[in-house]
C-alpha positions as CSV (number, residue, x, y, z in Angstrom):
1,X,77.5,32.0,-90.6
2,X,77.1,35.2,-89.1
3,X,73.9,35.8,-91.2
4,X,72.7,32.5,-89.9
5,X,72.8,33.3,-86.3
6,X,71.9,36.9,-86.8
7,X,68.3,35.2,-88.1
8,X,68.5,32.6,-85.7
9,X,68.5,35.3,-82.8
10,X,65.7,37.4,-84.7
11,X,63.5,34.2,-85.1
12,X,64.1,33.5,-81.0
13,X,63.0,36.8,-80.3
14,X,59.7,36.4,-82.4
15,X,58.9,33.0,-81.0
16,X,59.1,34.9,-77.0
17,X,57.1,37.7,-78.3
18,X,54.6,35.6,-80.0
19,X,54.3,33.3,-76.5
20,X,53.9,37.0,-74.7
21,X,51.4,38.2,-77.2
22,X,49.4,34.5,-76.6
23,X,49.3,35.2,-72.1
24,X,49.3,38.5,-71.8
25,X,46.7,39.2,-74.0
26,X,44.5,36.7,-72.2
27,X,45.0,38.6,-68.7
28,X,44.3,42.0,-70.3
29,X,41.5,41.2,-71.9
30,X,39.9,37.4,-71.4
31,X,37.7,39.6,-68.5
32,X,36.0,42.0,-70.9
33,X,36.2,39.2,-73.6
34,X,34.4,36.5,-71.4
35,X,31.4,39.5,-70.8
36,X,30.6,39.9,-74.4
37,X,32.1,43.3,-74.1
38,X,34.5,43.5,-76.7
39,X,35.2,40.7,-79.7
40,X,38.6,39.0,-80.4
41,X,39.9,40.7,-83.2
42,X,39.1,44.1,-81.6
43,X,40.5,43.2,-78.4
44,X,43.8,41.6,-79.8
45,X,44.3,45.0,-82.5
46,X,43.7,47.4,-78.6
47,X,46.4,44.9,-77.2
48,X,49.3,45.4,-80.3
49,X,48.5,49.1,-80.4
50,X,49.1,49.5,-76.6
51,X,51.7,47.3,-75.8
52,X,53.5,49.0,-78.4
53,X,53.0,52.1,-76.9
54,X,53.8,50.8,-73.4
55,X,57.3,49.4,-75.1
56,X,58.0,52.5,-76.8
57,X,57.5,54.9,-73.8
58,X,58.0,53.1,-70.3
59,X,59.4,49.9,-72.0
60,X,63.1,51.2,-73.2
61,X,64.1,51.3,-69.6
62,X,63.7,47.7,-68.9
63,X,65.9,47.6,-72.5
64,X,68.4,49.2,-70.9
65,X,68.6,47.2,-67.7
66,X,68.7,44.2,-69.4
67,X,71.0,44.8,-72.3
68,X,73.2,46.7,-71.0
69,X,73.4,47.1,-66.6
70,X,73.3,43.3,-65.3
71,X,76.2,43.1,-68.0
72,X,77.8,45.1,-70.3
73,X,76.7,45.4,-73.6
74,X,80.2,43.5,-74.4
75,X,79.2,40.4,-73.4
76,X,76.1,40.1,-75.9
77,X,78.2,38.7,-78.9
78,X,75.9,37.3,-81.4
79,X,76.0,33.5,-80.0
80,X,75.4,34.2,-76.7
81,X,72.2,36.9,-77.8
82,X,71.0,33.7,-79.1
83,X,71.5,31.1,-76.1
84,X,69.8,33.6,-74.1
85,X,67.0,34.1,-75.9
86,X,66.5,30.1,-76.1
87,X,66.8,30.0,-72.3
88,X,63.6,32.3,-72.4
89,X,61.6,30.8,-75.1
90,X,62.5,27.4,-73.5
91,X,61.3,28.6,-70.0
92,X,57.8,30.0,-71.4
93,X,57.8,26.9,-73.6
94,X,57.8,24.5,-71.0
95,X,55.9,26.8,-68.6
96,X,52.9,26.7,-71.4
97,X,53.3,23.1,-72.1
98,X,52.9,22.2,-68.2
99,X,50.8,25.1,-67.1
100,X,53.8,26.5,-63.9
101,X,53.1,29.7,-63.5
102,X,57.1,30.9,-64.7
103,X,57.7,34.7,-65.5
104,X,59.2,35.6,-68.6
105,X,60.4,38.9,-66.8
106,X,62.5,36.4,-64.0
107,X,63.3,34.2,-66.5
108,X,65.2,36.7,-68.9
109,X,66.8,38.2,-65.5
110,X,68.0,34.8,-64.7
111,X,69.5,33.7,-68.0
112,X,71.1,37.1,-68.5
113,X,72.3,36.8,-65.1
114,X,74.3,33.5,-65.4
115,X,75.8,34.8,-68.4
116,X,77.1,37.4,-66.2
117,X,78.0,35.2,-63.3
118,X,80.1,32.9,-65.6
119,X,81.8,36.1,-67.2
120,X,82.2,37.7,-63.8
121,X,81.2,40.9,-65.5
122,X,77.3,40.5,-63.3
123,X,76.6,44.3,-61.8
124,X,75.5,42.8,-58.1
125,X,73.6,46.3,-57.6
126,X,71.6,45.7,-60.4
127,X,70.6,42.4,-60.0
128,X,70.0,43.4,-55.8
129,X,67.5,46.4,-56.5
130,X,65.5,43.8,-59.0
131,X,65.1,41.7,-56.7
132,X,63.9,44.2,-53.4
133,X,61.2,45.2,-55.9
134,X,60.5,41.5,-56.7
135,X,59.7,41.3,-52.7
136,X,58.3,44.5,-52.4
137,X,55.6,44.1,-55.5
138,X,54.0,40.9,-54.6
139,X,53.7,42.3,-50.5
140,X,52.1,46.3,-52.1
141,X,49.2,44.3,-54.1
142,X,48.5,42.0,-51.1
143,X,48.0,44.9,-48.9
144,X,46.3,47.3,-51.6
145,X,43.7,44.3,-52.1
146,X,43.6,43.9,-48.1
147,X,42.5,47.7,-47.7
148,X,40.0,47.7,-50.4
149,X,38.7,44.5,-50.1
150,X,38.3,45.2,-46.0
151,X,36.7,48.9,-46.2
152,X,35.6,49.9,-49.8
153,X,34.9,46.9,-52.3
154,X,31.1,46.2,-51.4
155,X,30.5,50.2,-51.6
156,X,32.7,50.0,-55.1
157,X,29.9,47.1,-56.0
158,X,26.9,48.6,-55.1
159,X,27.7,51.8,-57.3
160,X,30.1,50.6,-60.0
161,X,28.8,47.0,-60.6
162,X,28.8,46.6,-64.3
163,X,25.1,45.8,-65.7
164,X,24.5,44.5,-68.7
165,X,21.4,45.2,-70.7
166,X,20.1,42.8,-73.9
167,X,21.4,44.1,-77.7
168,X,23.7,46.9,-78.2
169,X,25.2,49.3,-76.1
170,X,25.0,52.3,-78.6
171,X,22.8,52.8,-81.5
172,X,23.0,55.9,-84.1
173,X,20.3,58.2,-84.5
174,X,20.3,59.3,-88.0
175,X,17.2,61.1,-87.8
176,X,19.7,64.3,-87.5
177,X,21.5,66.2,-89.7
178,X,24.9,64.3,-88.8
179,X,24.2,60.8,-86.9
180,X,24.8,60.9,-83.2
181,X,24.9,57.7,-80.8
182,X,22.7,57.3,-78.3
183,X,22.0,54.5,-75.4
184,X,20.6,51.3,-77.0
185,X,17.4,49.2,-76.0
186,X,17.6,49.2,-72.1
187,X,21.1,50.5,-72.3
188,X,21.1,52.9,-68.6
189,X,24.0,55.3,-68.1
190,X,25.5,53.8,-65.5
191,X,26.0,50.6,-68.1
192,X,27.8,52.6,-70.7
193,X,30.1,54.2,-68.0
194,X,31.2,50.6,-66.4
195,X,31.9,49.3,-69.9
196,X,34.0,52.3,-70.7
197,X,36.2,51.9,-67.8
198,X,36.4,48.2,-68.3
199,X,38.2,49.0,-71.3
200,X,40.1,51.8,-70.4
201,X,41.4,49.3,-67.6
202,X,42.2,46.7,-70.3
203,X,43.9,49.2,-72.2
204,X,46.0,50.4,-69.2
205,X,46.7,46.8,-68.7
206,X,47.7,46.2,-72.5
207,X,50.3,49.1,-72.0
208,X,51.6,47.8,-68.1
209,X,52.4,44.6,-70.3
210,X,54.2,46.4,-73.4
211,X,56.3,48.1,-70.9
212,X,57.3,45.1,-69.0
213,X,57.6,42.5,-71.8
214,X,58.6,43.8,-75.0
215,X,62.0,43.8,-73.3
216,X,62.2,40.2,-72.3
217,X,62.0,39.6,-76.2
218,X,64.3,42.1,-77.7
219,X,67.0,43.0,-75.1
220,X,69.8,40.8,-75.7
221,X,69.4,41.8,-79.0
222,X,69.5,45.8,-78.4
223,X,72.4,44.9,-75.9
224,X,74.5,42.9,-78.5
225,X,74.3,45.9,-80.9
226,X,72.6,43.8,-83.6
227,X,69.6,45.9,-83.9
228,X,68.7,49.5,-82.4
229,X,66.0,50.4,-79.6
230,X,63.8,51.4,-82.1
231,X,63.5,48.6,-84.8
232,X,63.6,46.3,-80.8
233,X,60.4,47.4,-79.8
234,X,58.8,47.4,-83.1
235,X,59.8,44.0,-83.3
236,X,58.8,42.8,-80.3
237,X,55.0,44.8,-80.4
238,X,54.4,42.9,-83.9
239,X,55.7,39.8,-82.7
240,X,53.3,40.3,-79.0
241,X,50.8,41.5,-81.5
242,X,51.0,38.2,-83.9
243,X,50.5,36.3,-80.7
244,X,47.5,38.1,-79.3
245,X,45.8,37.4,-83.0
246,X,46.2,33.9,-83.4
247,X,47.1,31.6,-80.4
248,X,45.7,34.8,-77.6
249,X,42.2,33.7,-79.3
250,X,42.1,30.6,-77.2
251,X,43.1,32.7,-74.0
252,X,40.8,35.0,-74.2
253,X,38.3,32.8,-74.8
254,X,38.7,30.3,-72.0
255,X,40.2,33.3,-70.3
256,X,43.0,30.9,-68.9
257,X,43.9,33.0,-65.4
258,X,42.8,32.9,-62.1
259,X,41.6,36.7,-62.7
260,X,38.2,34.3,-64.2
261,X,36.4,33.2,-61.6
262,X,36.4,36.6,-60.1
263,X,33.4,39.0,-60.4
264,X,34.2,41.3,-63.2
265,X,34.7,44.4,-60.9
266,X,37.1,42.7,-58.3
267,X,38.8,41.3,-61.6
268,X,39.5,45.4,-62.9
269,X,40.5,46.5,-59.4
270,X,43.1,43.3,-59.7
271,X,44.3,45.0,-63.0
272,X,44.7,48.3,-62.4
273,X,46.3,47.5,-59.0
274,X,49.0,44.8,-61.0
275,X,48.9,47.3,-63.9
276,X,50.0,50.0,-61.7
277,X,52.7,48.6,-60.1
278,X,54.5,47.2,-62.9
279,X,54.2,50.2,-65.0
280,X,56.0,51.9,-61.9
281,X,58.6,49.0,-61.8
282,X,59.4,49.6,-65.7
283,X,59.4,53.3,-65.3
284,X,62.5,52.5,-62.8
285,X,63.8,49.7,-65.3
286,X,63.0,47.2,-63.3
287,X,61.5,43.7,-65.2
288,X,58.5,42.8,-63.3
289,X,56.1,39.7,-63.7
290,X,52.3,41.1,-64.1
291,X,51.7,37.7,-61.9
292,X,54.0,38.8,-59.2
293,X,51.7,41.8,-58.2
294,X,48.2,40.4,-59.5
295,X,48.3,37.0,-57.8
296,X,48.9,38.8,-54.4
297,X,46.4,41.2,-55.0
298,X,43.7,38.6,-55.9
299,X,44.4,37.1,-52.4
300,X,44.6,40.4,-50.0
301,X,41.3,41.7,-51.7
302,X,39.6,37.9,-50.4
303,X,41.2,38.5,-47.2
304,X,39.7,42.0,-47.2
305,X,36.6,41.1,-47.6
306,X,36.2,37.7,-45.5
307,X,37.4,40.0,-42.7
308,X,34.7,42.9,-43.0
309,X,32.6,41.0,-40.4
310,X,35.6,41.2,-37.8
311,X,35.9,43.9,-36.0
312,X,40.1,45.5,-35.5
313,X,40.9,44.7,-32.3
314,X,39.0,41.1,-32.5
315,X,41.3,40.7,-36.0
316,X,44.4,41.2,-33.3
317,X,43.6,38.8,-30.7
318,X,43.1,36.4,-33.7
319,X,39.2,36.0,-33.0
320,X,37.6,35.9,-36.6
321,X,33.8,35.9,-37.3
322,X,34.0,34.0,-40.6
323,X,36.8,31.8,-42.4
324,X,39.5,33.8,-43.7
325,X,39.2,32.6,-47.6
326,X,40.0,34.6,-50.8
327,X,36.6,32.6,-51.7
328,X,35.0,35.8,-50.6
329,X,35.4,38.0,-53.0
330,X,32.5,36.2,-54.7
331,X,30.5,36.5,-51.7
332,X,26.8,38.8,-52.5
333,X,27.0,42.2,-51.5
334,X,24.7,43.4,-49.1
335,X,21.8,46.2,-50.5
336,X,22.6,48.2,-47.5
337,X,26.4,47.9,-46.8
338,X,27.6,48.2,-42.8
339,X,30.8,49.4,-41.8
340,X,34.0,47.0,-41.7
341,X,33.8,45.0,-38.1
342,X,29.8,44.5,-38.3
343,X,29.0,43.1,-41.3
344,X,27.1,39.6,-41.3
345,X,29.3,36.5,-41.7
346,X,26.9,34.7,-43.6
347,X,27.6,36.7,-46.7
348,X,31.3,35.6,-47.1
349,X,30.8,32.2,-45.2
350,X,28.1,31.2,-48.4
351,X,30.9,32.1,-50.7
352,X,31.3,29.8,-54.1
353,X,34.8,28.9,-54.3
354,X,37.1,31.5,-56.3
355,X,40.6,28.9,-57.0
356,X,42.6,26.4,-55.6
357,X,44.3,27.4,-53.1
358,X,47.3,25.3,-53.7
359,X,47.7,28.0,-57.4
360,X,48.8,30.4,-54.9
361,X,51.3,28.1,-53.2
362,X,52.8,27.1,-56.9
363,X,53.2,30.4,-58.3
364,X,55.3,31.3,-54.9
365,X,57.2,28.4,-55.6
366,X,58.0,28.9,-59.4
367,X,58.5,33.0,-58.6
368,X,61.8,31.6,-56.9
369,X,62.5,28.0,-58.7
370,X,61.6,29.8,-62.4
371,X,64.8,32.2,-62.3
372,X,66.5,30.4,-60.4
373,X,66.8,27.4,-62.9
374,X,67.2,30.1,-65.4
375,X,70.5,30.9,-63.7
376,X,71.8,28.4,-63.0
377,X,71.4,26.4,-66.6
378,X,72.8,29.7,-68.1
379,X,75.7,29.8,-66.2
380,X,76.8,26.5,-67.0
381,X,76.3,26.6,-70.3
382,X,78.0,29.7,-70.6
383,X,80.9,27.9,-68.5
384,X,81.1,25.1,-70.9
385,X,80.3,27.0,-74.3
386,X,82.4,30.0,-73.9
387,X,80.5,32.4,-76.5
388,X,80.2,35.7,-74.5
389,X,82.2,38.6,-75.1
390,X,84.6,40.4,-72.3
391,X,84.4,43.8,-71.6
């Protein structure tokens, strides 16, 4: 029997790593994907290798925090390792199936928090300083978007604006003794730069998600003793990895997140901004949601830049040149860029439209209803099935 669960917990904690591989591999790389500048395959072998790395560095301190200090380690016996990992794999299930925008990162906090609650063994502290940083991510990528949206993206456009030349980027010259690469047919500098740091960004992003996720798979496992850190994150990179292979194609095809519809350069300052963060959150063991900080940010750099034609002290008294829309981010940028407060309101009042609106509204909502449910179904069926261990 015990052999039976023991594979039934190992299978759960495939099937969330799989379902991470298949999303977060989409928001890491559907943007370089979508502009032919890396394949499929490639990107989903860049995604294994660094969310691995991102799980194996920053990523065992999220481990600990949730196998071990919202509850102790105790309370992970085998059965209830297993009914928590449902609870995550159910939440992602039913988040794919009807497209709500639910965190696997608040979801495992949730389930693992009603197990605690029903136990009365929850660390309060804990679960408090998760959720400040919950509050605090979502309001540091609205304003980092604001600010660079407001005073520096059409500068960042003008000079960093990725080009993209017909055929490839790099040929070899083998008219030399050893083969060297040079610039293909129409290939500038400035091209092979931007593509570079595109995928340096995707990369970082790859990593952010390693370190953030590979925990939501494997913790109640490390925390229940049944399998140490090390073999954890190995299994939870191969089983992100086997996602971002087979069912990430789709994703990254489609590139199924609002990043999309943004211009490619505004999508990599979204990344390395929602990157940032939650590599900084997972460095402090905190479980963050890439969604929590990325969202925000997509909406603060629109604001930014619908405001650039209104001056400070107009912004104050609440008299605004142009409609404040995150639409604006896909306004033109000028050739010859003015200053923040005189810039002409017909660029951002021509703007095609970025997203619903109502997206933003419904992944506030689930931010608060995802873990929330997540609770509360764990701590009744941890009332009524009474699986966990004591301390």
């Amino acid at each position: 029997m015990v052999a039976i669960l023991f594979a039934v917990a190992l299978v759960a904690a495939v099937f969330v790593g799989f379902n991470i591989g298949g999303s977060s591999t989409g928001v890491a790389w559907g943007p370089p994907v979508g502009a032919g500048i890396i394949g499929k395959t490639a990107a989903a072998g860049l995604m294994t290798f660094f969310a691995f790395l991102g799980g194996w560095t920053v990523g065992r301190n999220v481990i600990d925090t949730l196998g071990g200090d919202l509850v102790p380690q105790e309370a992970f016996s085998l059965e209830a390792s297993v009914v928590v990992l449902g609870f995550i794999g159910l939440g992602m299930l039913l988040a794919n199936l009807y497209g709500v925008p639910v965190s696997t990162s608040m979801t495992a906090v949730g389930a693992i928090s009603g197990l605690g609650l029903a136990t009365e063994q929850l660390d309060y502290a804990v679960v408090g300083s998760i959720m400040v940083w919950w509050v605090i991510a979502p309001v540091v990528g609205f304003w980092f978007g604001a600010v660079i949206g407001r005073y520096l993206y059409p500068y960042l456009d003008n000079r960093f604006a990725l080009e993209q030349s017909d055929g490839l980027l790099l040929t070899l010259n083998r008219t030399r003794v050893i083969p060297t690469p040079t610039l293909g047919p129409g290939t500038t500098p400035k091209e092979v730069v931007s593509t570079g740091l595109v995928l340096v960004i995707a990369c970082y992003m790859a990593f952010s998600a390693g370190a953030s996720n590979v925990a939501n798979a494997v913790a109640p496992l490390v925390g229940g003793g049944l399998i140490g850190t090390d073999a954890a994150v190995g299994l939870g990179a191969a089983a992100i990895g086997l996602g971002a292979f087979t069912i990430a194609r789709r994703t990254m095809e489609s590139v199924g997140n609002d990043l999309t519809n943004l211009p490619l350069l505004a999508a990599m300052i979204v990344m390395v901004i929602g990157a940032s963060i939650t590599t900084v959150a997972s460095a402090l063991g905190i479980p963050m949601s890439l969604a929590l900080s990325t969202v925000m940010c997509i909406v603060g750099l629109g604001w930014g830049r619908a405001t650039r034609p209104t001056s400070a002290v107009d912004m104050l008294k609440g008299e605004m040149e142009a409609e404040v829309s995150v639409d604006a981010v896909t306004a033109e940028t000028p050739r010859d860029v003015s200053s923040a407060g005189g810039e002409d309101p017909a660029y951002v009042q021509n703007a095609s439209a970025l997203f619903d609106r109502s997206a933003v509204v419904r992944f506030v909502s689930f931010w608060i209803i995802g873990p929330s449910v997540a609770t509360g179904l764990s701590y009744v069926t941890f009332l009524v099935l009474p699986v966990a261990g004591t301390a």
